[in-house]
C-alpha positions in Angstrom: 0.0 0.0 0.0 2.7 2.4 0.1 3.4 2.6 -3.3 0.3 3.1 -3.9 -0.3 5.9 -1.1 3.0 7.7 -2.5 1.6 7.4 -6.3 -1.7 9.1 -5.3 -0.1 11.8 -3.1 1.9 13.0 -6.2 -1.1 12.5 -8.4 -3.2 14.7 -6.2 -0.7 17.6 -5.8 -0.3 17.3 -9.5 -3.6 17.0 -11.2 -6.5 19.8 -10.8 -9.8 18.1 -11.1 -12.8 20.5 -11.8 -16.0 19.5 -9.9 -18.4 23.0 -10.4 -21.7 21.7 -10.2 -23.6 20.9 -13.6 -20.1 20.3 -15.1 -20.4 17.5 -17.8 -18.2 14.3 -17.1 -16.5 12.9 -20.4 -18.4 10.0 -21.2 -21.9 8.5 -21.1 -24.3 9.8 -18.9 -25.9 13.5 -19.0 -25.2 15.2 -15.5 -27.7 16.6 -13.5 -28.7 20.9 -13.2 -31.0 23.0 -11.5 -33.1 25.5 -12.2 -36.3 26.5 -10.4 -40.0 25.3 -10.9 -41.1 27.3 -8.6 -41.3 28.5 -4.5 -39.9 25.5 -2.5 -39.6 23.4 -5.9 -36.3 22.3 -8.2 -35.6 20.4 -11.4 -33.3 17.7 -11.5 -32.2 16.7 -14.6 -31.9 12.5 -14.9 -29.5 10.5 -16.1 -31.6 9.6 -19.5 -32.6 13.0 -19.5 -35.8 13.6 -18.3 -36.3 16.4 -16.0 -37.8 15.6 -12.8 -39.1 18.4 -10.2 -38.7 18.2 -6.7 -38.4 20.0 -3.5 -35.7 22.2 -2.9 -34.8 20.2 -0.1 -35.0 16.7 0.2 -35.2 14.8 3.4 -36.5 11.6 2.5 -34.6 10.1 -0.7 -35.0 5.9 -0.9 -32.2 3.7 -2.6 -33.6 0.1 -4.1 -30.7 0.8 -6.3 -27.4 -0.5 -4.3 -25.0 2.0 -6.0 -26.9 4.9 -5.2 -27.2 3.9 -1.3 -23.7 2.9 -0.9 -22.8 6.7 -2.6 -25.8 8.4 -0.2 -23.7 6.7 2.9 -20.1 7.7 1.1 -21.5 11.5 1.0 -22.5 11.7 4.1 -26.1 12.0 3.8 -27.4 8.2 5.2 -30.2 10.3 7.6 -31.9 10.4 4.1 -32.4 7.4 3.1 -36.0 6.5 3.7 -38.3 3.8 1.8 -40.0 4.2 -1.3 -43.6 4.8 0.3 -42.5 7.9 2.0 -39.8 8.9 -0.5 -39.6 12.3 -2.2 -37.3 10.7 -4.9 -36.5 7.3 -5.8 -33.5 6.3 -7.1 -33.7 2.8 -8.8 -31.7 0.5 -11.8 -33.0 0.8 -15.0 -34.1 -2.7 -14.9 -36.1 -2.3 -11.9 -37.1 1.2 -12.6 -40.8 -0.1 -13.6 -41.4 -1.1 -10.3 -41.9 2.2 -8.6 -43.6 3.5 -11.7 -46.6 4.1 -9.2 -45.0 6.1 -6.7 -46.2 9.5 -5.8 -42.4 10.2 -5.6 -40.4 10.9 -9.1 -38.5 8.1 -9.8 -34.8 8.7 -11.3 -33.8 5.1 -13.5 -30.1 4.2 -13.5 -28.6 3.1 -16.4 -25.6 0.6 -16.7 -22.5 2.4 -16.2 -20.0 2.4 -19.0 -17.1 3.7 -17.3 -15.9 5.5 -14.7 -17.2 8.9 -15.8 -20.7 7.5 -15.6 -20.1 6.7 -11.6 -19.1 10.0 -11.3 -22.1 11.6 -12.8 -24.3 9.6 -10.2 -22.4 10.5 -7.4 -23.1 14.0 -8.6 -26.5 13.7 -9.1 -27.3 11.9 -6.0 -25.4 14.7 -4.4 -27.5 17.4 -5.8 -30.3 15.6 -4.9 -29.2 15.1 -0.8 -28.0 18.6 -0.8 -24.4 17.9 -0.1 -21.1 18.3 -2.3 -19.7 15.6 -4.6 -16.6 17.1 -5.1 -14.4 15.0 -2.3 -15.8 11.7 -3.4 -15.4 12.9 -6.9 -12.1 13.5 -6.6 -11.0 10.7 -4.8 -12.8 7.9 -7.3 -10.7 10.0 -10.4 -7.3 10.5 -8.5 -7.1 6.8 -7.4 -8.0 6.4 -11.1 -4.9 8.3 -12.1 -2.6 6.7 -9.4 -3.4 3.1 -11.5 -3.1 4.8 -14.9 0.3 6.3 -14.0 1.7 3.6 -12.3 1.1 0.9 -14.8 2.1 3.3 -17.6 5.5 1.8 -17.7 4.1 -2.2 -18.3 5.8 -3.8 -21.0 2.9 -6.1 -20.9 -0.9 -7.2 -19.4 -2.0 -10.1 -17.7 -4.9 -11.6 -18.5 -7.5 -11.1 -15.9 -11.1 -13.1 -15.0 -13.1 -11.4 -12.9 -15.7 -13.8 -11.4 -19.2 -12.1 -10.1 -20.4 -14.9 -8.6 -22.6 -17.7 -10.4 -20.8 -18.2 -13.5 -21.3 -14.5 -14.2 -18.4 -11.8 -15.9 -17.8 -8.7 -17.2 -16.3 -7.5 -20.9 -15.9 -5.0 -23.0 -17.7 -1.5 -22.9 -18.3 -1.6 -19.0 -16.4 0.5 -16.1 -14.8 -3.1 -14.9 -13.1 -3.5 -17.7 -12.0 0.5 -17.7 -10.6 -0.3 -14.4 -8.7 -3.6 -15.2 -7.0 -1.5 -18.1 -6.1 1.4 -15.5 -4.4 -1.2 -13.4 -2.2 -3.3 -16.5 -4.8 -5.8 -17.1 -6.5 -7.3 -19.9 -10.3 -9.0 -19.4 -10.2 -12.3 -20.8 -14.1 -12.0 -21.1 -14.8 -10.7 -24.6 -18.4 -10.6 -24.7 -20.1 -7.1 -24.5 -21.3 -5.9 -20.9 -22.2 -8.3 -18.3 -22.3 -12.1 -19.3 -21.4 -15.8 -18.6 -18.1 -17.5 -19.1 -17.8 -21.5 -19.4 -15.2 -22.8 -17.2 -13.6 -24.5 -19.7 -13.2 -21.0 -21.5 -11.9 -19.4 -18.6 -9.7 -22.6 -18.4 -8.5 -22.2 -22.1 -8.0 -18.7 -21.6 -4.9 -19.2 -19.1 -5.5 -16.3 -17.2 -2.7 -15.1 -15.0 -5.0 -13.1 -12.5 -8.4 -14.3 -10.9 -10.3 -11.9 -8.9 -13.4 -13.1 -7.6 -16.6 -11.9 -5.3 -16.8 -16.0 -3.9 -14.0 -17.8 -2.3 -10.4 -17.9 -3.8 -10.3 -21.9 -2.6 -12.9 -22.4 -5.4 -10.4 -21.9 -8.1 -7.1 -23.0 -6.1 -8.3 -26.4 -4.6 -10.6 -27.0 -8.1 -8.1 -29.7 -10.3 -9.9 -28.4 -13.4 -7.9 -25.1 -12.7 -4.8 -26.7 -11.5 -2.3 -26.0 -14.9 -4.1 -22.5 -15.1 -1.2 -19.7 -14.3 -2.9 -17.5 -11.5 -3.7 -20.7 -10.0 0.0 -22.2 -10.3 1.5 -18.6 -9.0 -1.4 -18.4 -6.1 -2.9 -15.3 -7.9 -6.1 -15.6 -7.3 -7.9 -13.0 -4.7 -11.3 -11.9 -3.4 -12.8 -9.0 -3.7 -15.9 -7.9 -1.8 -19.1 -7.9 -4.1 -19.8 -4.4 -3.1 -16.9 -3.1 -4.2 -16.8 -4.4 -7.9 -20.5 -5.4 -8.4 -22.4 -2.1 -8.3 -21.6 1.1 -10.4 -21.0 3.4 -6.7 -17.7 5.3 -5.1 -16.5 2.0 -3.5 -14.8 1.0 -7.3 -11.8 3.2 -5.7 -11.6 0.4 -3.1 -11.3 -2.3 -6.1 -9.1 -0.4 -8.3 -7.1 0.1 -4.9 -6.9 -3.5 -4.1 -6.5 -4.6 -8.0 -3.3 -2.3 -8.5 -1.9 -2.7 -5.4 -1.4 -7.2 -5.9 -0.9 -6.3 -9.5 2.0 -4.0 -8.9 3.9 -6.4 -6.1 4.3 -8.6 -9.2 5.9 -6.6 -11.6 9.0 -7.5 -11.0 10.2 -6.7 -14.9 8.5 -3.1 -15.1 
């Protein structure tokens, strides 16, 4: 962890991140502004788009969607939560969005997050909507971003990486894991588009030489039909907590954290 520590002190004395409210990320999402309705009243603008109006102040904001309660509690702000019947917003994933259609409380959907931009465009927008300022947790998700991306600048090469869900499921191309196993010198051996199943015997075939997984590392390093594979020979394989990895929210700085830091100790040749 020191490395990793120094690497991120020098990237935040360096780098100047802007965090004005209503700035645009780079990258999917659209970020949320104000502007008043009326007395008491102001409009949120969602992450698909659609303007929403709401009291000026909210005190009673409900989470079905993980990622946006696990930011709430990062910002500070965890009084607020409160359950959808006595909610005066909703935030809730896209695919469960339909649920709440109902709700006397505006409902804001949350889309899949394609990167890490799109993380931090929720974090502002749940933000606006608590009250509060995203600019710390802002900042910290895109400086421990930068710490990866400059410290595995210098690779010569990337491991190949699985990163197990839980229940046969993975992760490939166009999501924020895969954004983050780049940052840290990986490559995802998953190739499929967004959020998928891999075969054992593909994972087996692909030879990765790192294994992350939300389960148990003993799954992979006492299971023979892994045995020749080379994170299993070098004792590569690690857990990381579901929370962490699983849902689009602030804690990604933990696994990008974790990720770079038992990627790093490796490189012996870089």
């Amino acid at each position: 962890m020191k490395k990793f520590a120094f690497i991120l002190a020098l990237v935040m004395m360096m780098s100047v991140v802007f965090t004005a409210c209503g700035e645009k990320e780079s990258g999917g999402l659209s970020i949320s502004t104000t502007g008043a309705a009326d007395s008491g009243t102001q409009i949120l603008t969602g992450l698909n788009g659609e303007s929403i109006t709401v009291p000026s102040t909210l005190t009673k904001i409900a989470c079905p969607s993980p990622a946006a309660k696990i930011i709430l509690e990062a910002l500070g702000a965890a009084d607020k939560l409160a359950e959808a019947d006595a909610a005066e917003i909703i935030f809730a994933d896209e695919a469960d969005a339909g649920s709440y259609s109902g709700s006397a409380a505006p409902v804001v959907s949350i889309p899949l997050a394609g990167s890490v931009a799109d993380i931090n465009t929720l974090v502002r927008l749940v933000a606006k909507a608590a009250g509060v300022s995203a600019d710390d947790l802002v900042s910290k998700i895109t400086n421990v971003m930068n710490v990866a991306q400059v410290g595995s600048s210098a690779y010569t090469t990337r491991y190949r990486t699985y990163i197990d869900l839980g229940s046969g499921k993975t992760v490939g191309t166009g999501t924020y894991v895969t954004e983050i196993l780049y940052a840290t010198g990986l490559e995802n051996v998953a190739t499929m588009e967004g959020f998928g199943e891999m075969a054992e015997a593909d994972v087996v075939a692909a030879n990765p030489e790192f294994i992350f997984t939300t389960s148990s590392a003993s799954d992979y390093l006492n299971n023979a039909a892994f045995a020749e594979v080379s994170a299993v020979v070098n004792g590569f394989v690690y857990e990381i907590a579901e929370e962490d990895i699983i849902y689009a929210s602030s804690n990604i700085s933990n696994a990008v954290s974790q990720i770079y830091e038992k990627v790093s100790a490796t490189r012996g040749d870089d």
